[in-house]
ROZA-772230 format. One line per 5 residues: number of its first residue (from 1); their letters; for each residue x, y, z of N, C-alpha, C, O. Coordinates in nm, 4 decimals, always signed. Example, Ala and Ser with C-alpha at 12.3 -4.5 7.8 and 13.67 -1.06 7.14 Angstrom:
2
1> AS> +1.3190 -0.5690 +0.7800 +1.2300 -0.4500 +0.7800 +1.3200 -0.3300 +0.7800 +1.4236 -0.3319 +0.8465 | +1.2850 -0.2250 +0.7080 +1.3670 -0.1060 +0.7140 +1.2900 +0.0030 +0.7870 +1.3409 +0.1138 +0.8039
END
This chain:
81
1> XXXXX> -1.0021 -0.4870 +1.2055 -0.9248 -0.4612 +1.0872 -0.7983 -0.3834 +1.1188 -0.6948 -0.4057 +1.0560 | -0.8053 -0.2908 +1.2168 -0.6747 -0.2175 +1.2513 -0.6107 -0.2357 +1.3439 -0.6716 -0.2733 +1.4440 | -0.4770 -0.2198 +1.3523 -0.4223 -0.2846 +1.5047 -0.3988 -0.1594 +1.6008 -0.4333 -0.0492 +1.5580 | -0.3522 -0.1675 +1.7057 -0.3313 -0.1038 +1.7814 -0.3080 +0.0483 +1.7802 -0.3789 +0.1338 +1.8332 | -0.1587 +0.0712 +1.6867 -0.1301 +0.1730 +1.6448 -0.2207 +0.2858 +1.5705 -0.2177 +0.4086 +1.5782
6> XXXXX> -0.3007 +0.1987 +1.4972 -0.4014 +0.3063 +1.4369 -0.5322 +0.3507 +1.5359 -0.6334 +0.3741 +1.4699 | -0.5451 +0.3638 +1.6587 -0.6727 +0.3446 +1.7164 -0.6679 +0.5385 +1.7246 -0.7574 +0.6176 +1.6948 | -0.5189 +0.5675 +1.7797 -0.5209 +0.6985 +1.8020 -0.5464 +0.7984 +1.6450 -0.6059 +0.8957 +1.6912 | -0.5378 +0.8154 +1.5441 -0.5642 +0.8257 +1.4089 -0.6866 +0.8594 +1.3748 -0.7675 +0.7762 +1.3339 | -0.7170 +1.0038 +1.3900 -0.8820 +1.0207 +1.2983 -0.8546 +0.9807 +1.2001 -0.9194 +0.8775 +1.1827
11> XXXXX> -0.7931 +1.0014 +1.1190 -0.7312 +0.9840 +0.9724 -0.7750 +0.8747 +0.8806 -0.8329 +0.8675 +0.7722 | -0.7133 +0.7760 +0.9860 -0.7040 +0.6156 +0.9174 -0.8285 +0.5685 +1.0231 -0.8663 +0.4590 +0.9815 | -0.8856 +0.5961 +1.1096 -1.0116 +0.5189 +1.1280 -1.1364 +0.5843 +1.0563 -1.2389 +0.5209 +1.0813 | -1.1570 +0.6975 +0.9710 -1.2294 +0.7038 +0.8757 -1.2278 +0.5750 +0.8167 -1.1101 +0.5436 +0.7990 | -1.2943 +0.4984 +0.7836 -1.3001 +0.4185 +0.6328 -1.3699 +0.5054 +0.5537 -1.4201 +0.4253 +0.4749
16> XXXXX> -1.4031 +0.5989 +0.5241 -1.4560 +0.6189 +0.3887 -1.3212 +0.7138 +0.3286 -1.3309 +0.7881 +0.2309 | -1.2142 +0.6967 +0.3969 -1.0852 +0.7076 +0.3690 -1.0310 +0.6021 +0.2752 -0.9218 +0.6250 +0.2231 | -1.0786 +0.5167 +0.2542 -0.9815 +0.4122 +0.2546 -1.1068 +0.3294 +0.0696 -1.2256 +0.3054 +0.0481 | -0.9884 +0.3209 -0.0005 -1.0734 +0.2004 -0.0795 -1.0387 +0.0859 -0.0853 -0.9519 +0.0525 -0.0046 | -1.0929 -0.0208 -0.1839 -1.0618 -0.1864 -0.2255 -1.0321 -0.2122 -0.3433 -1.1157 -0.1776 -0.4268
21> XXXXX> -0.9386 -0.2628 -0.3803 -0.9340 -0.3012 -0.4931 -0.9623 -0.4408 -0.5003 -0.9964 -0.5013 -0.3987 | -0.9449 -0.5314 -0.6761 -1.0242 -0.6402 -0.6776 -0.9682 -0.7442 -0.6098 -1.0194 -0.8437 -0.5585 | -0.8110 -0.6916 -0.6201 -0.7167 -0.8160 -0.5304 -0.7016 -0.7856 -0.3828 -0.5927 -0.8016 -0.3276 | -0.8011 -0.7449 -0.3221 -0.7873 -0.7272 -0.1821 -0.7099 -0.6068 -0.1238 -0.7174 -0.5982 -0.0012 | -0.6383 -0.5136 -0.1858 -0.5521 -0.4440 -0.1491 -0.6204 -0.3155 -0.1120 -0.6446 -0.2394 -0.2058
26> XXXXX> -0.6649 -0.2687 +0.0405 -0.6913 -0.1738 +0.1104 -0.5759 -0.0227 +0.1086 -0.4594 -0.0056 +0.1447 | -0.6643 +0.0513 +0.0567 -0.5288 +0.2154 -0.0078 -0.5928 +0.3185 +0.0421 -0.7158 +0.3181 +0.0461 | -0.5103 +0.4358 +0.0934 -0.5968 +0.5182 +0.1547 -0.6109 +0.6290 +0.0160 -0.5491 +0.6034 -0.0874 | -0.6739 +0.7178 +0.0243 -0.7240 +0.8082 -0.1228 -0.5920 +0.8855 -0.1065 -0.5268 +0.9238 -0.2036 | -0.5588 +0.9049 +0.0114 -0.3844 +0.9843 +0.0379 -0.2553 +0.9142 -0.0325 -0.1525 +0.9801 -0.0482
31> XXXXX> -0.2619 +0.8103 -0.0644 -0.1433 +0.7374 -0.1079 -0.1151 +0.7762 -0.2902 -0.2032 +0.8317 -0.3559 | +0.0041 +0.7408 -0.3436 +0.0125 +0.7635 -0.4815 +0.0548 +0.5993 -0.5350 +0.1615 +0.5396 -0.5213 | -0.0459 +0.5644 -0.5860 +0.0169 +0.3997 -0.6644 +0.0227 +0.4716 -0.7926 -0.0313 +0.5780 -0.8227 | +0.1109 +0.3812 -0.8748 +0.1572 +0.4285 -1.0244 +0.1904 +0.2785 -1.0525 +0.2815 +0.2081 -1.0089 | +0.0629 +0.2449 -1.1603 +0.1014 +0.1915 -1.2428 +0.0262 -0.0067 -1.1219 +0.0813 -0.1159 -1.1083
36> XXXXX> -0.0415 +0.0200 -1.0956 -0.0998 -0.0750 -0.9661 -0.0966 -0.1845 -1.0501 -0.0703 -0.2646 -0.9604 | -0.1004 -0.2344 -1.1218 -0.1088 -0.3469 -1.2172 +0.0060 -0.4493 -1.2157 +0.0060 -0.5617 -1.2661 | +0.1126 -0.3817 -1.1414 +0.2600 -0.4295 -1.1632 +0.2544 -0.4570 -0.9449 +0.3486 -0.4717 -0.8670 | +0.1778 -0.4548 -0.9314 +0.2131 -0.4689 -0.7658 +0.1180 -0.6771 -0.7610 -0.0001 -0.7068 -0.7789 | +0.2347 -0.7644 -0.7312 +0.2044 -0.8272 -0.6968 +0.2155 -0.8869 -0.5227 +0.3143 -0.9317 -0.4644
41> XXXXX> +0.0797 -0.8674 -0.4737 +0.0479 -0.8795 -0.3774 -0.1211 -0.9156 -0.3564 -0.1888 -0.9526 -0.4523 | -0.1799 -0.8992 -0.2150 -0.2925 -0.9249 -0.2375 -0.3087 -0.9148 -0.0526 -0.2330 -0.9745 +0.0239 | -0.4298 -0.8215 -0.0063 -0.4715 -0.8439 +0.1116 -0.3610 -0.7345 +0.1873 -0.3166 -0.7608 +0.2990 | -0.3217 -0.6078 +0.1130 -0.2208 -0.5611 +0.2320 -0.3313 -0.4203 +0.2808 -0.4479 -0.3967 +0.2492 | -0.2688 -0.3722 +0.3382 -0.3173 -0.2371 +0.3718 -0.1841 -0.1207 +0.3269 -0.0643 -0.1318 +0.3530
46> XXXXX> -0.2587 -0.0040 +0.2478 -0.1891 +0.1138 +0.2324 -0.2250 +0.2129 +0.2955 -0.3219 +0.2753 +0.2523 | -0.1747 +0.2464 +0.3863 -0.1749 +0.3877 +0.4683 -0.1658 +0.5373 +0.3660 -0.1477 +0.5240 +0.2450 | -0.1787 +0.6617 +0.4216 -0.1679 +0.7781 +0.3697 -0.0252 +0.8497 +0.3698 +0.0432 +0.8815 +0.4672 | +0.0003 +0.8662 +0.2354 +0.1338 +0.9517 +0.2364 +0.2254 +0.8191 +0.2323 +0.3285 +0.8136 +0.2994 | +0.1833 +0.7136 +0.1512 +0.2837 +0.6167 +0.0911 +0.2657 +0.6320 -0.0852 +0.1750 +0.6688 -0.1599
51> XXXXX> +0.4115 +0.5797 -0.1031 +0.4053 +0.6133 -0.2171 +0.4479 +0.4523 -0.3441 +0.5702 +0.4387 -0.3480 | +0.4057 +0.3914 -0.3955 +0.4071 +0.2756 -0.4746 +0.4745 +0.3260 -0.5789 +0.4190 +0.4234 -0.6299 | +0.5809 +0.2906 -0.6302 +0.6541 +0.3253 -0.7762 +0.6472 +0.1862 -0.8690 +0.7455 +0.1504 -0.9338 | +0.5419 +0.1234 -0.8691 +0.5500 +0.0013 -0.9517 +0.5270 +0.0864 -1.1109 +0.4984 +0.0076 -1.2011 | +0.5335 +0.1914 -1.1414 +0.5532 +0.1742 -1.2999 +0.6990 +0.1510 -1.3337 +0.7326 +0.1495 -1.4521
56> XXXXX> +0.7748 +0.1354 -1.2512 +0.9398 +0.1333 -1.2698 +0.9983 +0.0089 -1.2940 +1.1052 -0.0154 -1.3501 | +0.8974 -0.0846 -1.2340 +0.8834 -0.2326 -1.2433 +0.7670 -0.3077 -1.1364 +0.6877 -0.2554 -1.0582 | +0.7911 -0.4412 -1.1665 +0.7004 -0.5327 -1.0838 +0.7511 -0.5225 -0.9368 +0.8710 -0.5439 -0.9185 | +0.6780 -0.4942 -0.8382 +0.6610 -0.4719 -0.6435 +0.6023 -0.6126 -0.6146 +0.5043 -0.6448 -0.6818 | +0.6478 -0.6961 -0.5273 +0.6417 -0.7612 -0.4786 +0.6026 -0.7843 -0.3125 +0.7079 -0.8113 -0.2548
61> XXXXX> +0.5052 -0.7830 -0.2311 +0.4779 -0.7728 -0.1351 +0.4213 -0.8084 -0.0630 +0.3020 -0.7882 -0.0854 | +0.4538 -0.8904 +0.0827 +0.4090 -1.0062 +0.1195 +0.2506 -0.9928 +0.1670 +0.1944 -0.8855 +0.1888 | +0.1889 -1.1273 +0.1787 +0.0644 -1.1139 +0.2212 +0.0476 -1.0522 +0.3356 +0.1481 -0.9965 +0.3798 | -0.0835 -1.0427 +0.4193 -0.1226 -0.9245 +0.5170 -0.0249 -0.8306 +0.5583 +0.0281 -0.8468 +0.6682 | +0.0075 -0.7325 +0.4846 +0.1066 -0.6428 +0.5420 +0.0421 -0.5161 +0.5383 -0.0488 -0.4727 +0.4675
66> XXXXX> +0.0905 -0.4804 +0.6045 +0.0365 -0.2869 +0.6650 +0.1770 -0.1958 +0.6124 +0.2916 -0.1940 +0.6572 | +0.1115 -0.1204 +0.4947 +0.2110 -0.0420 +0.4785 +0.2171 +0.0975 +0.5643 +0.1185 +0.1575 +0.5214 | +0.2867 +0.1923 +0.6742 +0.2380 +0.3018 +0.7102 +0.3101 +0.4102 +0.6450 +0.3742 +0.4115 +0.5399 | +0.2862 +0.4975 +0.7277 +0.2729 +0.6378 +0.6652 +0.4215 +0.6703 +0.6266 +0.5161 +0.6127 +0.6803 | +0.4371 +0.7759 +0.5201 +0.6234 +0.7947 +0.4268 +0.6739 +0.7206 +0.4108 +0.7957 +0.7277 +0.4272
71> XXXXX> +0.6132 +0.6012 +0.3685 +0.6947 +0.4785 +0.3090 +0.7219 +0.4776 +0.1669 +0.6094 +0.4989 +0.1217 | +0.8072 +0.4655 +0.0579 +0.8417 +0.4401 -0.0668 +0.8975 +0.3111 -0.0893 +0.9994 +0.2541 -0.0503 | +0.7682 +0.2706 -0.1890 +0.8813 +0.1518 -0.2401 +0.8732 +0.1909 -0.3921 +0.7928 +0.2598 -0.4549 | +1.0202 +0.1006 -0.4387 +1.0573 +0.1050 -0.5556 +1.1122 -0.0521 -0.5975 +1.1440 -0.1309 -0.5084 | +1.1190 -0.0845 -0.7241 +1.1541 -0.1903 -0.7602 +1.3380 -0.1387 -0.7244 +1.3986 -0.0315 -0.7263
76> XXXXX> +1.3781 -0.2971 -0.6907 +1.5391 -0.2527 -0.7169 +1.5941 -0.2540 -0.8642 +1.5554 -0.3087 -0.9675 | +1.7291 -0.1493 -0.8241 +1.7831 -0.1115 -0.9691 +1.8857 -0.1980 -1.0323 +1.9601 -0.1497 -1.1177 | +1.8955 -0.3248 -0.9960 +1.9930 -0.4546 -1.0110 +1.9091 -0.5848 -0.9640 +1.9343 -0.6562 -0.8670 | +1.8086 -0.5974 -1.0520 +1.7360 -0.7166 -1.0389 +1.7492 -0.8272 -1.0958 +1.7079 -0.8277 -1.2117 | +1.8070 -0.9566 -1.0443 +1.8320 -1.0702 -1.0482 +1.7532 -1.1552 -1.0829 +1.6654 -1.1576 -0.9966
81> X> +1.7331 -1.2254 -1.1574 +1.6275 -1.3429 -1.1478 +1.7063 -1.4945 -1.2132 +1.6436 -1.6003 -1.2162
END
């Protein structure tokens, strides 16, 4: 389940660190999602000390992706469709 980078990591090789949600999306109890309902994705991993701002809008994010550690996302503030 983890690649390389995480082997050195007490942190993140706890799993009882880590939960599931129904759409596959692996979060560590360290992370802040807001508003998870608006994150379309499925199957990523969230590391500790990331931060999800989907109450601001809909997050978009590709399949198997590893989010790591001090990452922020935010919807952009000039969204096109």
């Amino acid at each position: 389940m983890y690649c390389d980078y995480f082997q050195h990591r007490e942190d993140i090789k706890n799993i009882s660190n880590f939960s599931k949600t129904s759409k596959g999306i692996i979060y560590s109890k360290y992370c802040l999602l807001k508003n998870s309902r608006n994150i379309l994705s499925s199957k990523i991993v969230i590391c500790p000390k990331v931060i999800l701002r989907s109450d601001l809008g809909m997050i978009k994010i590709g399949e198997f992706s590893i989010l790591s550690e001090n990452v922020l996302i935010k919807p952009s503030q000039n969204e096109q469709f």
